[in-house]
Every structure is written in structure tokens, then in C-alpha cells.
C-alpha positions as CSV (number, residue, x, y, z in Angstrom):
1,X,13.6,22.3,-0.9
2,X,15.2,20.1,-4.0
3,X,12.9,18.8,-6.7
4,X,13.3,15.2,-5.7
5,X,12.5,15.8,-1.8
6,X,9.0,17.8,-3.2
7,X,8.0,14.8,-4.6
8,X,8.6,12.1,-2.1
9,X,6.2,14.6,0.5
10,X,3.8,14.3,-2.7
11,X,4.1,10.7,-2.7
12,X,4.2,10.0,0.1
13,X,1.8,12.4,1.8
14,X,-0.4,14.7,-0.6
15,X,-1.3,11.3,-2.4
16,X,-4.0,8.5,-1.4
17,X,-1.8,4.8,-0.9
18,X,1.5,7.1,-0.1
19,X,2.3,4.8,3.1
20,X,2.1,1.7,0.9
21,X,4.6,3.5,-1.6
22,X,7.1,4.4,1.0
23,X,6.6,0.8,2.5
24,X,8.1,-0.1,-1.2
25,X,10.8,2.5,-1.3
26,X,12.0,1.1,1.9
27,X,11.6,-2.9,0.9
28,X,13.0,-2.4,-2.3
29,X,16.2,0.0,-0.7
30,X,16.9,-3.5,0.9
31,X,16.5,-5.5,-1.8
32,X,15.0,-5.6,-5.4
33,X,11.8,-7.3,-5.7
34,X,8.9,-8.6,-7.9
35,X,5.3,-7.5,-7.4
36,X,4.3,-11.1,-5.9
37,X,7.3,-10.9,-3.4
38,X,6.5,-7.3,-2.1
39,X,2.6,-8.4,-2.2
40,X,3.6,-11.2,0.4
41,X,6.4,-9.4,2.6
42,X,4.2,-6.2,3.0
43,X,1.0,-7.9,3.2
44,X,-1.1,-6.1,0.4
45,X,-2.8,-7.3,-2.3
46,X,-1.4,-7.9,-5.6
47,X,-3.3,-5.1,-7.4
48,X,-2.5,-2.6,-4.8
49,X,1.3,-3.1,-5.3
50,X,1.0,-3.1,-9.2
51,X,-0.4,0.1,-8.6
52,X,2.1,2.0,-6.6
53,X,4.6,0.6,-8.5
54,X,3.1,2.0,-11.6
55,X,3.0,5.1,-9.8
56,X,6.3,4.9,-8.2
57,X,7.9,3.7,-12.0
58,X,6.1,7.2,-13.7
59,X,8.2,9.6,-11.2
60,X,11.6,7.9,-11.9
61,X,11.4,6.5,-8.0
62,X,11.5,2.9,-9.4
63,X,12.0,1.0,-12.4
64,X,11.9,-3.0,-13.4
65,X,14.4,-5.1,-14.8
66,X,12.5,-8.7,-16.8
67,X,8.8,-9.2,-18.2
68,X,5.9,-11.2,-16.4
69,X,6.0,-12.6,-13.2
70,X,9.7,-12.5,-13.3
71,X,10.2,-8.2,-13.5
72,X,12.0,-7.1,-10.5
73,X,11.5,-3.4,-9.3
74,X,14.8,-1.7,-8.1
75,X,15.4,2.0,-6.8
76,X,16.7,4.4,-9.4
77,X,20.2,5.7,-9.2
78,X,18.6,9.1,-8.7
79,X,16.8,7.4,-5.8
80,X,19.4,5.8,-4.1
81,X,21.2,9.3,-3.9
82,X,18.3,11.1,-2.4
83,X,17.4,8.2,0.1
84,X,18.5,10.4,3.0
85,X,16.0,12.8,2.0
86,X,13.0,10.1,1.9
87,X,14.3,9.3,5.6
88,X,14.0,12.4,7.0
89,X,10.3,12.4,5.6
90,X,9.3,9.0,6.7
91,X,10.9,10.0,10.4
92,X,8.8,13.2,10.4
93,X,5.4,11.2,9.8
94,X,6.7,8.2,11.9
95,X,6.8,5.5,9.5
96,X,7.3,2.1,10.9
């Protein structure tokens, strides 16, 4: 098991809030987004998304382009070229 697909099954299932961060991995694969936009579209609160995002920005998953209200969260390159990876573990625990 690669380093990159250990930590998506630590984010996304040894961690409390690691459906709400593969929500975001999967909005943000299909298109960037700021917090206030992925708030709305996932239906979370604000707070809740600044903090997966924090999360999700310390493990090299994400990181934001801007300041303020105006900072858009895209998927790493390293990412993007492990996103087969994070589908086979969102198909295993039957992510909708």
C-alpha cells in the first residue's frame, strides 16, 4: 500500500468528519472552490468546512490560491495523480 493511499483510509476513515473531507476531495476534483461555496453546495456549516480544509491543506491533499473570502481550495498535483486511489476507497465504504 503507497504512502498517499494510507492516508486517504486515515482521512477518510480512522479520522472523526472523514466523509465531510472526501465530500471536498470529490467537489473540489470537479471544480476549485471557496469555503462559502463548498459550505452551500455540500450543505455544512461554514466552520465545519474551514476545518477539513485545514485538515485537508496540512496533508498536501489541498491547497488555496487568494486571501479572505476570495481563497479558492484546489487538489494538489500529488492529488490529482492519486485520485484513482481515493476512488477505490470511497467505492469500498460506499460514498454517495
Amino acid at each position: 500500500m503507497k504512502h498517499m493511499e494510507k492516508l486517504l483510509w486515515w482521512l477518510i476513515t480512522g479520522k472523526k468528519g472523514g466523509i465531510n473531507r472526501a465530500k471536498i476531495i470529490k467537489k473540489l476534483n470537479e471544480k476549485p472552490c471557496n469555503a462559502n461555496q463548498l459550505a452551500g453546495e455540500l450543505n455544512l456549516d461554514y466552520k465545519t468546512i474551514k476545518h477539513h480544509l485545514k485538515i485537508l491543506v496540512e496533508n498536501n491533499i489541498v491547497y488555496n490560491l487568494g486571501d479572505g473570502y476570495g481563497k479558492l481550495y484546489f487538489l494538489t498535483d500529488h492529488m490529482e495523480n492519486n485520485y484513482h486511489e481515493f476512488e477505490e476507497i470511497i467505492s469500498k465504504i460506499k460514498l454517495k
